[in-house]
C-alpha positions in Angstrom: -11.0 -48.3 18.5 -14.1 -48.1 20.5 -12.9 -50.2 23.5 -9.7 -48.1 23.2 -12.3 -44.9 23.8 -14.3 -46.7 26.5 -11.2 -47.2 28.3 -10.5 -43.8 28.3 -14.1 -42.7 29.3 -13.1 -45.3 32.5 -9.7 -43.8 33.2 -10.9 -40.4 33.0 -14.5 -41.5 35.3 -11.4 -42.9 37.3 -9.8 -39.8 38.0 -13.0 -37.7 38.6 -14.2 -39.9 41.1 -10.9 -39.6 42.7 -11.3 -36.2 42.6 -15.1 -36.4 44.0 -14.5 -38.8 47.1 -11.0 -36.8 48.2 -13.1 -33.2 48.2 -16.3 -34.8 50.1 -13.5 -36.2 52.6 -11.8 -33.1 53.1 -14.3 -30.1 52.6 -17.5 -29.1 54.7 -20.7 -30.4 53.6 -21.5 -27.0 52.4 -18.7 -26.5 49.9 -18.6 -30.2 49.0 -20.5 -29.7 45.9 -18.3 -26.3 44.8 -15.5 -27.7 45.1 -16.2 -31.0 43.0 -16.8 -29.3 40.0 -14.4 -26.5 41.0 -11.6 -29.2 40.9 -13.1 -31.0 38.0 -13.1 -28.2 35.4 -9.8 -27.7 36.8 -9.0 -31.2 36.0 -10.7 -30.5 32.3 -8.5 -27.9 31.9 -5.0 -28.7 32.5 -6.0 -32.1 30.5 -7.3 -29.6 27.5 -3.9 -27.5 27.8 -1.4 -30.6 28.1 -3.1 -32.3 24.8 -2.5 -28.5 23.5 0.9 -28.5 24.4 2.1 -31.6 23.3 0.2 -31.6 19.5 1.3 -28.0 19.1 4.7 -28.9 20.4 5.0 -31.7 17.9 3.0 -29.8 14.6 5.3 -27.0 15.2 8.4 -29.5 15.3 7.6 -30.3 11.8 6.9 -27.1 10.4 10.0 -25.5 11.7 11.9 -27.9 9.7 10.6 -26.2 6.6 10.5 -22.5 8.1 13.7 -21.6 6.4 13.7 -23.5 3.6 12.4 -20.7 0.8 11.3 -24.5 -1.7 8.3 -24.9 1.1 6.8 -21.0 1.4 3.3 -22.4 1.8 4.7 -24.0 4.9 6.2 -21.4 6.0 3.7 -18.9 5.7 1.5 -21.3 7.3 4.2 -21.6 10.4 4.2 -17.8 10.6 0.1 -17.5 10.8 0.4 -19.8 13.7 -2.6 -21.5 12.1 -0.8 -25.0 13.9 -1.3 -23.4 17.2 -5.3 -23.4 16.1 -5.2 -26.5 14.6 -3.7 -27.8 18.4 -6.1 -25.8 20.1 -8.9 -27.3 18.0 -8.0 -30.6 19.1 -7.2 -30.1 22.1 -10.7 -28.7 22.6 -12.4 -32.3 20.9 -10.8 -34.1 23.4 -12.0 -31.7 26.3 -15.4 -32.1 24.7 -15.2 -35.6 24.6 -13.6 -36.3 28.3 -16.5 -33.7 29.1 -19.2 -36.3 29.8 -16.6 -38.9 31.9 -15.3 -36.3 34.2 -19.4 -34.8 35.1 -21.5 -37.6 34.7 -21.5 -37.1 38.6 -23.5 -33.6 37.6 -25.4 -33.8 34.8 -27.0 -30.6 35.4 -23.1 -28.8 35.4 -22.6 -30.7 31.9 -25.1 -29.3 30.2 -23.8 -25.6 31.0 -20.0 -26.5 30.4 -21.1 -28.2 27.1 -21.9 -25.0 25.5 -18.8 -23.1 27.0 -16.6 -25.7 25.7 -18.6 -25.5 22.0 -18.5 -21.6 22.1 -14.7 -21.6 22.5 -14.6 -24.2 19.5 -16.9 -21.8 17.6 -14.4 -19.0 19.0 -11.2 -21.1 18.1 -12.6 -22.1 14.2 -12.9 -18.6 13.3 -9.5 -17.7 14.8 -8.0 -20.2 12.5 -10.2 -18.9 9.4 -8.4 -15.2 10.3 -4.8 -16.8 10.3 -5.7 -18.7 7.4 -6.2 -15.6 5.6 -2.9 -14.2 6.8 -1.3 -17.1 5.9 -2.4 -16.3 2.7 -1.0 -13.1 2.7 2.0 -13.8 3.9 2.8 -16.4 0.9 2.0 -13.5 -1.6 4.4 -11.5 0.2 7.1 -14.4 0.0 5.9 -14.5 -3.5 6.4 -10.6 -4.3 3.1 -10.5 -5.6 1.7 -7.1 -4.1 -1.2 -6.6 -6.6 -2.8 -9.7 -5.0 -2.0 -8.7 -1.8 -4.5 -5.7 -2.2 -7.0 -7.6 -3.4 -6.5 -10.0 -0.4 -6.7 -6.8 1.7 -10.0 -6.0 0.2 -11.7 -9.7 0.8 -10.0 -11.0 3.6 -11.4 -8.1 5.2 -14.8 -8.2 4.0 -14.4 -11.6 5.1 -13.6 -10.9 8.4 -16.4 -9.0 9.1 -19.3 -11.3 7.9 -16.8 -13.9 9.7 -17.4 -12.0 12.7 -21.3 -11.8 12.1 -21.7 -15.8 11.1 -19.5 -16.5 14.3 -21.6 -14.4 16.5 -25.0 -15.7 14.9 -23.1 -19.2 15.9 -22.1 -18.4 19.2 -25.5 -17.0 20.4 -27.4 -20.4 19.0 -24.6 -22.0 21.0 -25.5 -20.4 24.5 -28.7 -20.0 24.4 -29.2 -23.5 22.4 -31.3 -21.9 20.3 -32.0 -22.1 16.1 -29.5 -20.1 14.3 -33.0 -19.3 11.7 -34.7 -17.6 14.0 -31.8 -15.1 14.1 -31.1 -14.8 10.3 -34.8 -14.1 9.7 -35.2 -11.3 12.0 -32.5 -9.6 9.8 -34.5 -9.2 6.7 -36.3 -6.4 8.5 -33.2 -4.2 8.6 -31.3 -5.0 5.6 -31.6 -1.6 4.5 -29.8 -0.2 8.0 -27.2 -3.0 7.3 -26.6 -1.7 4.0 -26.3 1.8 5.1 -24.3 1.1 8.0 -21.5 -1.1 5.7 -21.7 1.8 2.9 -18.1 2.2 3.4 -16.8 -1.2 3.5 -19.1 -2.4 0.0 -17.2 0.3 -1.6 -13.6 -0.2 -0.6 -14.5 -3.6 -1.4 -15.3 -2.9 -4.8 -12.2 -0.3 -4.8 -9.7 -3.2 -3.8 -10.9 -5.4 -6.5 -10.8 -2.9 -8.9 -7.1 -1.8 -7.7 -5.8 -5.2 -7.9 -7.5 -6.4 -11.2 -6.4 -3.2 -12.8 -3.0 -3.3 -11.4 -3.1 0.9 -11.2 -1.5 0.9 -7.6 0.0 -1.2 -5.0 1.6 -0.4 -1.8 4.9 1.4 -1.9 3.9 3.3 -4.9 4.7 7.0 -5.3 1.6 8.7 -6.1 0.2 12.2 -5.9 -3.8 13.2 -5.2 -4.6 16.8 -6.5 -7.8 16.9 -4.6 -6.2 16.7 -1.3 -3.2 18.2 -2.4 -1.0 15.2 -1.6 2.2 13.3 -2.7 4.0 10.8 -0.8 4.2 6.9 -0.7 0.9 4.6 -0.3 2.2 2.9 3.2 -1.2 0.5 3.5 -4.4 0.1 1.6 -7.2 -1.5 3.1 -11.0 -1.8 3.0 -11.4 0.9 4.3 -8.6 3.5 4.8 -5.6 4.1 2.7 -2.3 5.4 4.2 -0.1 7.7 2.5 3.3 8.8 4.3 3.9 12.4 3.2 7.7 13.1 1.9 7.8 15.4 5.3 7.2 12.2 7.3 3.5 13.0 8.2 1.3 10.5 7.6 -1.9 11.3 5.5 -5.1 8.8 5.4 -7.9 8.8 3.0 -11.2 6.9 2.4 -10.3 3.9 -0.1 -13.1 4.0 -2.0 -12.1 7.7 -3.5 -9.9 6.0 -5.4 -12.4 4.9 -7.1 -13.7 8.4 -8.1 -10.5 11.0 -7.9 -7.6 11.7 -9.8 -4.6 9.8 -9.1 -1.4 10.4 -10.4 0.7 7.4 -9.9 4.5 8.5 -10.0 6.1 5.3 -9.3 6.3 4.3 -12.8 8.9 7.6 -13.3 10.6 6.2 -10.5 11.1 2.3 -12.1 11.9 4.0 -15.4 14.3 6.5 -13.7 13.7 9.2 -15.5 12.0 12.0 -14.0 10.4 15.5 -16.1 11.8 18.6 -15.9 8.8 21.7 -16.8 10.0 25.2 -15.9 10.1 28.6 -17.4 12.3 31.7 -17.3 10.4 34.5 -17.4 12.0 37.5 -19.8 11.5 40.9 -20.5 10.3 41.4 -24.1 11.9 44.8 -23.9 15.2 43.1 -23.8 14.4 41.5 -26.9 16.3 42.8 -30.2 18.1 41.5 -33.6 21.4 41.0 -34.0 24.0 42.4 -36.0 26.9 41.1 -37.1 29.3 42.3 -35.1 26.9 40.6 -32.3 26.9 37.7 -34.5 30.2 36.9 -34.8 30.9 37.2 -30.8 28.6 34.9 -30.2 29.6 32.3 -32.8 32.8 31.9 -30.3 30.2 29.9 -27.8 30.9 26.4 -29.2 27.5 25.0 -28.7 25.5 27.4 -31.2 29.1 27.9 -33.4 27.8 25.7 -36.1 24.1 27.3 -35.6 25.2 30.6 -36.2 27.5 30.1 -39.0 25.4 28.5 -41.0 22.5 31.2 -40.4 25.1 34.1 -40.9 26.1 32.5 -44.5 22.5 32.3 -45.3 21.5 35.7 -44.3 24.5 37.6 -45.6 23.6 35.9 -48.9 19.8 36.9 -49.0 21.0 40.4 -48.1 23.1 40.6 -51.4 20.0 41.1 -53.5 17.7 42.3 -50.9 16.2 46.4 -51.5 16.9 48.3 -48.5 19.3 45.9 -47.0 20.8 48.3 -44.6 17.6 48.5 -42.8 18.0 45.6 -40.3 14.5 44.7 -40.0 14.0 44.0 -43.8 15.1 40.5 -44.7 15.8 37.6 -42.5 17.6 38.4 -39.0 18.6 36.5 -35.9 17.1 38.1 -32.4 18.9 37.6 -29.1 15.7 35.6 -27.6 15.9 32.9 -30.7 20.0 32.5 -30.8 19.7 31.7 -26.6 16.6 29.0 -27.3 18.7 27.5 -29.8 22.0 27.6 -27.6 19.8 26.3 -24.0 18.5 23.5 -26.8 22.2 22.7 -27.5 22.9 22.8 -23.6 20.6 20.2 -23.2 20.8 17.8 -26.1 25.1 17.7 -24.9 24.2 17.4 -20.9 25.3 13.7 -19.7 22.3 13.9 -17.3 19.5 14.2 -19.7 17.6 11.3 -21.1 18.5 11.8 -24.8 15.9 9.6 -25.8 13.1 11.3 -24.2 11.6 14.7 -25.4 13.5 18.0 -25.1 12.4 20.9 -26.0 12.5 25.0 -25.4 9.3 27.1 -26.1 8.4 29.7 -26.3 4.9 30.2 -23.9 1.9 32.6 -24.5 3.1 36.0 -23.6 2.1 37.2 -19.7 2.2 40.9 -18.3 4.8 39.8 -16.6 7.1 38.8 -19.5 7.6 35.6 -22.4 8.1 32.9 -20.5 10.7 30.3 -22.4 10.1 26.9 -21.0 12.5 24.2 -20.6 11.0 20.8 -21.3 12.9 17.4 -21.1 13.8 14.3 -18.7 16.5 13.6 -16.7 17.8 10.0 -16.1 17.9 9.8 -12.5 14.9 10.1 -10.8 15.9 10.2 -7.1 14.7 13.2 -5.8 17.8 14.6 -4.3 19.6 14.4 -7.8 16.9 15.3 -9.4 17.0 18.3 -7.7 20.3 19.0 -7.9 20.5 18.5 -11.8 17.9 21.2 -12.4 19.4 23.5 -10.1 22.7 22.9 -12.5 20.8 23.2 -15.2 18.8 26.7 -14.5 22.0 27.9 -12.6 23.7 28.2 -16.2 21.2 29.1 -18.2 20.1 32.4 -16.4 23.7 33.2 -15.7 24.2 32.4 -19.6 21.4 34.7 -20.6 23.4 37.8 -19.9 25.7 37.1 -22.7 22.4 37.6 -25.1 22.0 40.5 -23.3 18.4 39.0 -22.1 17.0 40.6 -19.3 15.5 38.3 -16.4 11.6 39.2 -14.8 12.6 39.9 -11.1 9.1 40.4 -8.7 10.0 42.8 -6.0 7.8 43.1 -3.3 7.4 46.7 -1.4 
């Protein structure tokens, strides 16, 4: 093995001198020299691209063999990273580095400075491959479906990044300037604090995206609504530092990631996956529409089917507590049935028989603290489609009969006119 390198060392001294003698033949005294190692890094290069070429021409031979073959996703999230393309760059650059010495050892001084270029894209090339390892990584979760870890991922991989960044650059400059990478780390202890101020954002949406994925609250594509900024939409990304949220009228909305650490967030989506979606909305009515029934009004209304078993069963029981009841020709002594009762029993009816209410859910109509505007008689229940446009247009359906209904119990509906 180590004759089969010196041989290379002599091919490669081979071809630089080949390179040297034809440029002092053919080139003024006065360039000579510039164009030597002109021609030689030259050289150095195309030798460092051709062994790039051909390793990542035969890695990424391999790999696409795999790419479509969802029984290898590591592989294929590997391919897709393009972390082959810096594994080939990284070895291309070895070689460069070690051909380095055979094709200057004509100008030592020259080797010293091309030394540290050639370790400073190595440095440069490493930490390019530590990035698309971490999409890699990323991308298999995505393969896998697993979104929670994906925002956790978000979180580090980020937070790696940027002390990537700073180790690579704390590398780099001991590369150039050959000089101790100590020295530099030291000199930091005196503005730690700064540091820390400076990163105040990034500590917290890394804390935030560790919290989010451990407690599994929220992942991307989740249908949430903030109240403090008065938003509801879709969470689009969520990274260390920002979170995007696409607004149902297309806008896109961004926040600071670590408030959701510290506001309220109401998380739709799990509505959405259990399709069933709530329905809270009052009717306002005049109370001065409110009255008792008789019996004539009694019987007319016990001809609407959904309350016909209601109010026959409530008209036996009253005409029988009337039989022996003082005064029973006064219509407020005794038990009675009012307009406003016999319609919250019939708009209960409406909904416990509707096809597009979760029966299993609550339902309910109440009556709500009295305002100077009117009672307000809330309907309370779930439908079982939670897509927005049906949603929509099942409590239209729903609202649309009951306040048409209404004037058959001679209700009177709050209208706000404005002069």
């Amino acid at each position: 093995m180590k004759k089969e390198f010196i041989d290379t060392k002599d091919f490669l001294q081979t071809l630089s001198d080949t390179i040297h003698f034809f440029v002092k033949d053919h080139f003024p005294d006065s360039w000579v020299l510039f164009f030597q190692i002109l021609f030689k890094f030259l050289f150095l290069i195309a030798l460092i691209y051709l062994v790039d070429f051909l390793i990542a021409l035969l890695i990424n031979t391999v790999f696409r063999v795999f790419f479509d073959n969802k029984k290898y996703p590591v592989l294929k999230s590997i391919y897709q990273s393009r972390i082959t393309n810096s594994l080939a760059h990284l070895i291309a650059l070895l070689v460069g580095s070690f051909a380095l010495f055979s094709i200057f050892y004509r100008h030592p001084k020259s080797f010293i400075f091309l030394e540290r270029m050639v370790s400073l894209v190595i440095v440069l090339v490493v930490a390019g491959m530590l990035y698309r390892g971490l999409t890699a990584l990323r991308n298999y979760f995505v393969l896998k479906q697993d979104y929670y870890k994906i925002i956790a991922l978000n979180a580090v991989s980020q937070t790696v990044k940027i002390f990537g960044i700073f180790v690579s650059s704390v590398i780099a400059i001991c590369v150039i300037f050959g000089i101790s990478g100590s020295a530099i780390v030291g000199s930091l202890g005196a503005i730690t604090a700064v540091l820390v101020l400076v990163f105040r954002d990034t500590i917290l949406g890394f804390v935030t995206g560790i919290h989010v994925a451990t407690s599994k609250n929220l992942k991307v594509g989740d249908w949430i609504g903030i109240p403090k900024y008065n938003l509801e939409g879709t969470i689009e990304d969520l990274n260390l530092l920002t979170t995007k949220i696409q607004n149902f009228d297309k806008t896109i909305s961004t926040i600071p990631t670590y408030d959701l650490l510290t506001t309220e967030i109401r998380n739709l989506q799990v509505m959405s996956e259990s399709n069933t979606r709530r329905i809270k909305r009052a009717i306002i009515f005049n109370i001065n529409s409110f009255k008792f029934l008789n019996l004539d009004e009694v019987n007319r209304l016990s001809k609407i089917n959904l309350i016909k078993g209601y109010l026959t069963e409530k008209k036996e029981e009253i005409v029988k507590e009337r039989e022996t009841l003082e005064n029973a020709d006064l219509v407020i002594n005794g038990r009675q049935l009012t307009n406003i009762g016999v319609f919250r029993e019939y708009a209960f009816n409406y909904l416990k028989n509707s096809e597009h209410i979760d029966q299993k859910g609550t339902i309910m109509v109440r009556q709500l603290e009295n305002t100077p505007h009117g009672m307000p008689l809330e309907i309370y229940c779930f439908t079982n489609d939670s897509a927005w446009e049906k949603y929509e247009a099942i409590l239209a359906d729903i609202f649309d009969h009951l306040l048409v209904a209404s004037k058959d119990f001679d209700l009177e509906i709050i209208q706000f006119t404005k002069f």
